[in-house]
DRENDO-1510 file (C-alpha; in Angstrom, 1 decimal, always signed):
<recs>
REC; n; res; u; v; w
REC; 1; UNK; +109.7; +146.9; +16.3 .
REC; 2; UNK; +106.7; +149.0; +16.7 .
REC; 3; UNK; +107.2; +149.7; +20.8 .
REC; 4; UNK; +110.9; +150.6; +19.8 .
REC; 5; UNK; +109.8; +152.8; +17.2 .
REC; 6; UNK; +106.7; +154.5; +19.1 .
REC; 7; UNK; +109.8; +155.1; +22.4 .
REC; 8; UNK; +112.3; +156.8; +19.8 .
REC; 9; UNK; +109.0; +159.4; +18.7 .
REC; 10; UNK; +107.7; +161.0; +22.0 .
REC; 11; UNK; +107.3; +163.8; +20.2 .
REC; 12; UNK; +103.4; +162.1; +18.8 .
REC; 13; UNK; +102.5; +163.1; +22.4 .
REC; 14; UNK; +102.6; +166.7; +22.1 .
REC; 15; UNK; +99.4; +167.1; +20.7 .
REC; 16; UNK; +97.1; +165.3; +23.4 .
REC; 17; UNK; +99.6; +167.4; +26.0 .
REC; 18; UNK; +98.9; +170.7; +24.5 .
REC; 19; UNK; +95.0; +170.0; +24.6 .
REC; 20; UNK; +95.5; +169.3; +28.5 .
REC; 21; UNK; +97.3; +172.5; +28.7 .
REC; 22; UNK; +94.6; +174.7; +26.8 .
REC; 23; UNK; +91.7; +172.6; +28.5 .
REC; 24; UNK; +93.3; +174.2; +31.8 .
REC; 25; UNK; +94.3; +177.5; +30.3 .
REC; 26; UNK; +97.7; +177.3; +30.1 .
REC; 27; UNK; +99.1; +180.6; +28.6 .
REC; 28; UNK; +100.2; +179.9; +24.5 .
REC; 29; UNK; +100.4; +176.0; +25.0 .
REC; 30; UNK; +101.3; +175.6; +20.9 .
REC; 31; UNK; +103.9; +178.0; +21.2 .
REC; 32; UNK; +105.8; +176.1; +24.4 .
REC; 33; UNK; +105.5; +172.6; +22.6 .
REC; 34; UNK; +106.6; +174.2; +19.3 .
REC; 35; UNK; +109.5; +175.5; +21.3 .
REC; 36; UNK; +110.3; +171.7; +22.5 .
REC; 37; UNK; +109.5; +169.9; +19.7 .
REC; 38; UNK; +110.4; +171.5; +16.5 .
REC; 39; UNK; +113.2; +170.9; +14.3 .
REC; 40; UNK; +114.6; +168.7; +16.8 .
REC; 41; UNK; +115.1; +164.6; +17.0 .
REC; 42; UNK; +115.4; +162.9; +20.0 .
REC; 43; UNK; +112.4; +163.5; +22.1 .
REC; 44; UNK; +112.3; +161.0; +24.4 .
REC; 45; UNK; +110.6; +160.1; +27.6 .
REC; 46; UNK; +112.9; +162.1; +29.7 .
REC; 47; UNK; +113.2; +165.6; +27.6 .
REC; 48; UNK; +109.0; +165.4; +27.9 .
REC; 49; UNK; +108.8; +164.6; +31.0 .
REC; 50; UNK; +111.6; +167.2; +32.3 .
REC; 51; UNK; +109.3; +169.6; +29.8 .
REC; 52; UNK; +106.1; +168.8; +31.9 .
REC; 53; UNK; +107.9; +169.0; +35.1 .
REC; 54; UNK; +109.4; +173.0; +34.2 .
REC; 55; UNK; +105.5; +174.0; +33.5 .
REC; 56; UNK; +104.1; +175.8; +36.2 .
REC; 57; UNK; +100.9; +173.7; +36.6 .
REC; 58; UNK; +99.6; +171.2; +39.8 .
REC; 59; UNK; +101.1; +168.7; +40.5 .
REC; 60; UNK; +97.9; +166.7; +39.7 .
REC; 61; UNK; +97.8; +167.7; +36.0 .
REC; 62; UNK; +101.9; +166.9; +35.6 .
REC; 63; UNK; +100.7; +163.5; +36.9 .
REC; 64; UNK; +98.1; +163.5; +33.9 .
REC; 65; UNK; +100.2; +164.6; +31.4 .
REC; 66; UNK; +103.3; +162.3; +32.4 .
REC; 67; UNK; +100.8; +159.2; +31.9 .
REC; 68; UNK; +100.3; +160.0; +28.6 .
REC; 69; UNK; +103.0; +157.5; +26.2 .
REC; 70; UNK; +103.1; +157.1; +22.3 .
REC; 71; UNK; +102.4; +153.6; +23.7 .
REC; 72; UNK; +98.8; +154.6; +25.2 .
REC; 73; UNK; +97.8; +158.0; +22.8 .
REC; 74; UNK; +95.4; +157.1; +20.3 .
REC; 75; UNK; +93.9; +161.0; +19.7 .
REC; 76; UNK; +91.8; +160.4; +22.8 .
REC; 77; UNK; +92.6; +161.5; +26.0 .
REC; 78; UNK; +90.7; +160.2; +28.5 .
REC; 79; UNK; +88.8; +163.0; +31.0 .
REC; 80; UNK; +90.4; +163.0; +34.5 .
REC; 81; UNK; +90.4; +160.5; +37.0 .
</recs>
């Protein structure tokens, strides 16, 4: 019930990817999450990922962000590898 739940609510990972984007300087990073994420249900897997893929970043950092899950964010984001 809990997996199920946490896959419905990709929307809990939109804090650990806006501190990826400010750690690399990513112009108004609160304001482009806020623009995906608020007032609206259904965040899923795709809609982030299609999110992370329309932000002009490298490809190394889209990588980062799309390994990111509600199933593996606990307010940590690991540094880099």
């Amino acid at each position: 019930k809990i997996y199920a739940d946490l896959e419905q609510h990709w929307s809990v990972v939109s804090e650990a990817i806006q501190t990826v984007l400010r750690r690399e300087k990513y112009p108004q990073p609160y304001e482009a999450l806020k623009a995906l994420t608020r007032g609206k249900e259904g965040i899923n897997k795709e809609t982030m990922h299609a999110f992370i893929e329309s932000l002009k970043i490298p490809s190394k950092i889209k990588k980062e962000l799309k390994g990111i899950t509600p199933h593996n964010y606990t307010g940590v984001h690991p540094p880099i590898k």
